[in-house]
C-alpha positions in Angstrom: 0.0 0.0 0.0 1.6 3.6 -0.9 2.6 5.2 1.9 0.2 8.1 1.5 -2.8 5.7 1.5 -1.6 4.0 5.0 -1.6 7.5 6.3 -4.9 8.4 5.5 -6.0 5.2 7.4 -3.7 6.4 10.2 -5.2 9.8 10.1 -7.9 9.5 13.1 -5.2 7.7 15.1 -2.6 10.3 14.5 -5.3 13.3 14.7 -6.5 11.7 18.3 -2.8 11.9 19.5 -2.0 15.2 18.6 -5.6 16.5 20.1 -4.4 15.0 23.3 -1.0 16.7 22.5 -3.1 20.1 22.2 -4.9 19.7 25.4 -1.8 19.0 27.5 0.2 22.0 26.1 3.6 22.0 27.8 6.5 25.0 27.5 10.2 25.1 27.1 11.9 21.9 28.7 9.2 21.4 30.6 7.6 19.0 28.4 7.5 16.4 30.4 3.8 14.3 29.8 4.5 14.6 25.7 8.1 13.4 26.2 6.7 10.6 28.2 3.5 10.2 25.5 6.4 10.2 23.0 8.6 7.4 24.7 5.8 5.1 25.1 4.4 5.1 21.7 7.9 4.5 20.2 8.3 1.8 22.3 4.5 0.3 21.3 5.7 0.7 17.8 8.4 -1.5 18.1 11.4 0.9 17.7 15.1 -0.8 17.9 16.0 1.8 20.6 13.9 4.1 22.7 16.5 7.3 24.5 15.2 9.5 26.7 16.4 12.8 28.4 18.6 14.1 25.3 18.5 18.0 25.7 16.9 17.8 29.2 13.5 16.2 28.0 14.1 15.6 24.5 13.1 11.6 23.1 15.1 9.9 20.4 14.1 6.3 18.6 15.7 4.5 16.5 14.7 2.1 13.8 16.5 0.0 11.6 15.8 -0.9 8.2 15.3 -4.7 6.7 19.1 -4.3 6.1 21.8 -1.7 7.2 24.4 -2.2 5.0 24.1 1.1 3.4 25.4 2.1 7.0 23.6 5.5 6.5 21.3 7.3 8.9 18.9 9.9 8.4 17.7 12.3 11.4 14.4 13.5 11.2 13.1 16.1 14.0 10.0 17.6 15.5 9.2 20.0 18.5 7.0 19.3 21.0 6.8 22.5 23.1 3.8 24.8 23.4 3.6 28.7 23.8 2.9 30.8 27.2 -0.4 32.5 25.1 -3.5 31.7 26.1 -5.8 29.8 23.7 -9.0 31.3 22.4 -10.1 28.6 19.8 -13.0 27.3 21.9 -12.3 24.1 20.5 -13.6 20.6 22.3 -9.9 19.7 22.5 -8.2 23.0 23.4 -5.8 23.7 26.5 -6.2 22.4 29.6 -3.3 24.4 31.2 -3.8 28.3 32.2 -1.8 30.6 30.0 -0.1 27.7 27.3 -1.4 26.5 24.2 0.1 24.7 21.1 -0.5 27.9 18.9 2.6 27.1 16.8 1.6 23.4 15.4 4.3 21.8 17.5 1.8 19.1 18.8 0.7 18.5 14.6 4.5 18.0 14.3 4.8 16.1 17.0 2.2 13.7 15.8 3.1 13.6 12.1 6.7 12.2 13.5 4.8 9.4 15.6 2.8 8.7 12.3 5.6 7.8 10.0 7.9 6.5 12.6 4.7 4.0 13.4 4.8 3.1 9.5 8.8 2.7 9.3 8.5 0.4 12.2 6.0 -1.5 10.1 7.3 -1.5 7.1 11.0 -1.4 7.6 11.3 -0.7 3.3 15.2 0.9 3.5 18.5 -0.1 3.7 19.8 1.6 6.9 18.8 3.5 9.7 16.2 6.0 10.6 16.6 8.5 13.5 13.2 10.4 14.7 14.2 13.1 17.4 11.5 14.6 19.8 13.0 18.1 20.5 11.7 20.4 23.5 12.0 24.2 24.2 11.8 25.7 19.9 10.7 28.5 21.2 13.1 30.5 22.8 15.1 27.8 24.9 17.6 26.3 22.3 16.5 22.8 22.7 17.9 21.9 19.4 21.0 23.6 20.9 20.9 21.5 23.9 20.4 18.0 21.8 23.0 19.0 19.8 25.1 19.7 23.2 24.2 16.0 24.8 26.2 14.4 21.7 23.1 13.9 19.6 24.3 13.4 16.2 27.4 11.7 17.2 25.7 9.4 19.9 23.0 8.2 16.9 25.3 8.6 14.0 23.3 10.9 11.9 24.2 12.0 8.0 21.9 13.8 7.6 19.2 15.3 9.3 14.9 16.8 8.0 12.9 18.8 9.4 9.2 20.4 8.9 6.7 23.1 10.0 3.5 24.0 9.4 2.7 27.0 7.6 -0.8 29.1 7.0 -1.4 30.3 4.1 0.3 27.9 1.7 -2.8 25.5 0.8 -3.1 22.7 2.9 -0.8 19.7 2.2 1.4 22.3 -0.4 4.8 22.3 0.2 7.8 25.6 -0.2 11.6 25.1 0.0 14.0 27.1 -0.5 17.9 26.3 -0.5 20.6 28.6 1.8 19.6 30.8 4.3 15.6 30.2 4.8 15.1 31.5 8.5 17.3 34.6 10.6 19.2 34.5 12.8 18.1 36.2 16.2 19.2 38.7 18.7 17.7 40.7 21.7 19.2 43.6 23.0 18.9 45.6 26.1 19.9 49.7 26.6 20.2 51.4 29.9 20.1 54.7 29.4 21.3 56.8 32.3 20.8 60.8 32.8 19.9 63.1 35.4 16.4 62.7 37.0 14.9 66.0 38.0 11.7 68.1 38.0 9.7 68.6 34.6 9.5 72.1 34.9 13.4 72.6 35.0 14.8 70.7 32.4 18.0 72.6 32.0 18.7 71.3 35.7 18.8 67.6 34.4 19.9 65.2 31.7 16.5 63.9 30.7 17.3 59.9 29.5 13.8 60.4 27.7 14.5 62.4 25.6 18.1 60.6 24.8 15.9 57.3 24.8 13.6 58.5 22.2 16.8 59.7 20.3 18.5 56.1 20.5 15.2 54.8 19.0 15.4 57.0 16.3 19.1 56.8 15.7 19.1 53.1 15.6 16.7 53.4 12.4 19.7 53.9 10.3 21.2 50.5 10.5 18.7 49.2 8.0 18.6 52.5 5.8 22.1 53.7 5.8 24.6 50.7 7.2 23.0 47.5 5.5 23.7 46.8 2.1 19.8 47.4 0.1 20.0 43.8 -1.0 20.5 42.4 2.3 18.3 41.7 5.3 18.3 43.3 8.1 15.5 44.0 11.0 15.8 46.2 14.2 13.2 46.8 16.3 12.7 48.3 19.6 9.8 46.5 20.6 10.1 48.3 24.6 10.5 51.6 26.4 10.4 51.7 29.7 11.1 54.5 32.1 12.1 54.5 35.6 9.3 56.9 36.9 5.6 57.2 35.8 4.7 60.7 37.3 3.7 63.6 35.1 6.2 66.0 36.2 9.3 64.2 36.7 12.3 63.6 34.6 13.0 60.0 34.7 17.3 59.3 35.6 16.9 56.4 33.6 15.2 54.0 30.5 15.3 51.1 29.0 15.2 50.1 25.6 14.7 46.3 24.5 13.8 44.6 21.4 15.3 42.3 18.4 17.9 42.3 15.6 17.0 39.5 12.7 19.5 39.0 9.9 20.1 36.0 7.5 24.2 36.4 6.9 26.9 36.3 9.9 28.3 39.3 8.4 25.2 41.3 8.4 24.6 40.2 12.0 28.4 41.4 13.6 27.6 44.5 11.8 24.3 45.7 12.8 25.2 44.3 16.7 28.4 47.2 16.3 26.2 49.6 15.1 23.7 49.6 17.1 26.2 49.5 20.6 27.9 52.5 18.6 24.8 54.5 18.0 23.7 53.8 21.4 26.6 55.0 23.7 27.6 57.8 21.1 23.8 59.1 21.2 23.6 59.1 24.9 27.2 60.7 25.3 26.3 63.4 23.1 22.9 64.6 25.4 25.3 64.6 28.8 23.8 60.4 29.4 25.3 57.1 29.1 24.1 53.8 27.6 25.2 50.2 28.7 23.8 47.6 26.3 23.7 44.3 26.8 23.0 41.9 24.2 21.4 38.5 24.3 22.6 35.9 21.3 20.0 33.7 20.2 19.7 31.7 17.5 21.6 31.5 14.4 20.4 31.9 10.6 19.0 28.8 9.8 20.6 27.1 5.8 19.3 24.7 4.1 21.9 22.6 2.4 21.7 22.6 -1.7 21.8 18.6 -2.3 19.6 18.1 0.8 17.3 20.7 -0.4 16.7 19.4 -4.0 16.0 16.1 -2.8 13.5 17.3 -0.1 11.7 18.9 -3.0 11.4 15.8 -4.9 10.0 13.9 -2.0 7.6 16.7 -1.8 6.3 16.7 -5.0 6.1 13.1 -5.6 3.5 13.7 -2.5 1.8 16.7 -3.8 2.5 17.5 -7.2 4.4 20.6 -6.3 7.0 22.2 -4.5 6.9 25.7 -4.1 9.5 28.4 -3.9 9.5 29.9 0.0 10.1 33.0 0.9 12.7 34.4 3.0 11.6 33.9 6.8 12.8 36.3 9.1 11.5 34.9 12.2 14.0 32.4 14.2 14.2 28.7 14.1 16.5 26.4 16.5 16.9 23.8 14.0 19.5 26.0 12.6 21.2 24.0 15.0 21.3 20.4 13.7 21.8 21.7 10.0 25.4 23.7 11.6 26.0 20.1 12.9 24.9 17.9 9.7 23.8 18.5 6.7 19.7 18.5 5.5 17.1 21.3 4.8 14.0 22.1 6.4 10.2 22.5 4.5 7.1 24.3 5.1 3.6 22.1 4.7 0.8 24.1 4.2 -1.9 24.6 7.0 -4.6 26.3 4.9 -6.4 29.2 5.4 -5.9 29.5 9.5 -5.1 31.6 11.7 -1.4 32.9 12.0 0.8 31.1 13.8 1.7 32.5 17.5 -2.1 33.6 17.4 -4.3 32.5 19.9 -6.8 31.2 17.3 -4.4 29.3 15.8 -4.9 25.5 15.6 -3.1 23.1 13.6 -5.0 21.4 10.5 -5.7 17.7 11.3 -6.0 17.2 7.6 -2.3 18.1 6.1 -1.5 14.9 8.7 -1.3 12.3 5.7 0.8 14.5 3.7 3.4 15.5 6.7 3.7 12.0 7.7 4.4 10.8 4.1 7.1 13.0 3.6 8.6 12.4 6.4 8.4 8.9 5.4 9.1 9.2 1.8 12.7 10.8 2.8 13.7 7.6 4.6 12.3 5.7 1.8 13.5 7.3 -1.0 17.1 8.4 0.8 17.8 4.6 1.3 16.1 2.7 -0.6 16.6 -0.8 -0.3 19.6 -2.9 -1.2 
């Protein structure tokens, strides 16, 4: 039976998991029921090797092909934590916990992984071996970081390693690729601005970190218009301002400035970090102030890998008839990671016409579920195809 066909079979099987994934929403490393949900269900499926507590909570199986004399193995990788938003879907399924909900599709991702690696187990149809890796804390903890840490590709032996997300918009079960750098790389900074408190009505008497604050913001436009090559990407955005008194009529001694820097090129990335530490201590020493900035690295520009990238396309179209071109994302994703450590390439599966993810009216389409699954499968398949 073709893989696709076994999936639609699967689909209220795999749909009822990642429901129960949904309603049990867990953030960061703390995913500790879907972890455990995760372990046991490899285990019922048969896998060669069931690991637990790579990255903190992450779950890694391991299945092995009707031969292995290839002696290749192929990662393939989903997240399983949730969001600290709370959900307004009113769906019959949605969150059971206060203040987290899956509103990024990690619990469809989640599921679509169990899927195939429940079919590989059956089937066993490649020469080699297949690693499917359960990765906490996407959003914003580095878990793909910390797997990575714990020995991960080493440990398992991995070639080459997939991944997938979701993705409104692009119609449901569509896929989009794109080789090179596909997601940014992101930054956070923070800027202390420190004047001269004092009274409102006698400015001259103070050094008013308002008004440098305000100039800062402004100053720090430049980066993208007058520092970035036009071609390139580039995003800063002060996303808070906060000042150190509330009252009408007083002159706050200090504010603070946070937001995000997002740039798809290591070069781009050193360059608009100087900049903006320049602009941000020259600005403030030129009004009488100072400004410490401290900046928080996150995660790097996620590339895709050329070879790895054409044959993820392939699989895809074989599925759907199609592989789309993707646009440049300039949101973060930790898988950039894995693809530092090994090469592989990472695809978008369209959700349909939902919500955006991140939203609290998000919720992941059940239906894409025999598509995602195949192509997972279909890169195991197709990457080692059978002696």
């Amino acid at each position: 039976m073709p893989a696709k066909n076994r999936f639609a079979e699967m689909l209220p099987e795999i749909a009822a998991w990642r429901q129960d994934i949904h309603a049990h929403p867990e953030i960061l490393f703390e995913t500790h029921r879907t972890a455990a949900l995760v372990a046991e269900k490899l285990r019922e499926f048969g896998c060669d090797e069931v690991v637990t507590g790579i990255g903190r909570t992450g779950v890694v199986g391991v299945i092995r092909g009707r031969s292995t004399t290839s002696g290749r193995v192929i990662g393939l990788r989903a997240d399983m934590d949730a969001l600290p938003i709370t959900e307004a879907t009113g769906l019959p399924y949605a969150s059971t916990v206060p203040g987290a909900m899956h509103a990024c599709g990690h619990d469809g991702h989640t599921a679509m992984l169990l899927g195939a690696a429940k079919y590989l187990a059956e089937q066993r149809a490649f020469d080699g071996t297949v690693v499917v890796i359960f990765q906490p804390a996407e959003e914003g903890g580095g878990g793909g970081r910390e797997m990575c840490a714990d020995g991960l590709m080493e440990r398992f032996g991995v070639d080459e390693v997939y991944g997938m997300h979701n993705w409104p918009g692009l119609p449901l079960g569509r896929f989009a690729i794109r080789p090179g750098p596909f997601f940014a790389g992101t930054d956070q900074f923070e800027i202390t601005v420190t004047g001269k408190g004092g009274h409102a009505a006698k400015p001259h008497d103070a050094v008013d970190s308002t008004l440098v604050g305000a100039q800062i913001v402004v100053a720090l436009q430049s980066i993208v218009s007058r520092n970035a090559d036009p071609v390139e990407q580039v995003v800063v955005s002060v996303t808070s301002f906060q000042t150190s008194s509330t009252a009408f009529n007083v002159l706050p001694a200090r504010v603070t400035l946070r937001g995000t820097i997002r740039t798809l090129d290591p070069a781009m990335r050193k360059m608009a970090e100087e900049r903006l530490i320049a602009l941000a201590t020259g600005t403030a020493g030129a009004f009488g102030a100072q400004a410490e900035v401290k900046m928080l690295h996150g995660y790097p520009p996620m590339v895709n890998h050329a070879t790895q990238t054409d044959f993820a396309a392939e699989v895809a179209r074989d599925i759907s008839g199609a592989c789309d071109d993707a646009p440049l994302v300039m949101g973060g994703e930790d898988f950039a990671y894995m693809l530092e450590e090994r090469p592989g390439a990472y695809i978008l599966v369209g959700n349909g016409d939902s919500a955006q993810i991140h939203h609290p009216e998000y919720n992941f389409n059940d239906e894409v579920i025999p598509a995602g699954c195949s192509w997972f499968a279909g890169i195991v398949e197709a990457r080692l195809p059978p002696g």
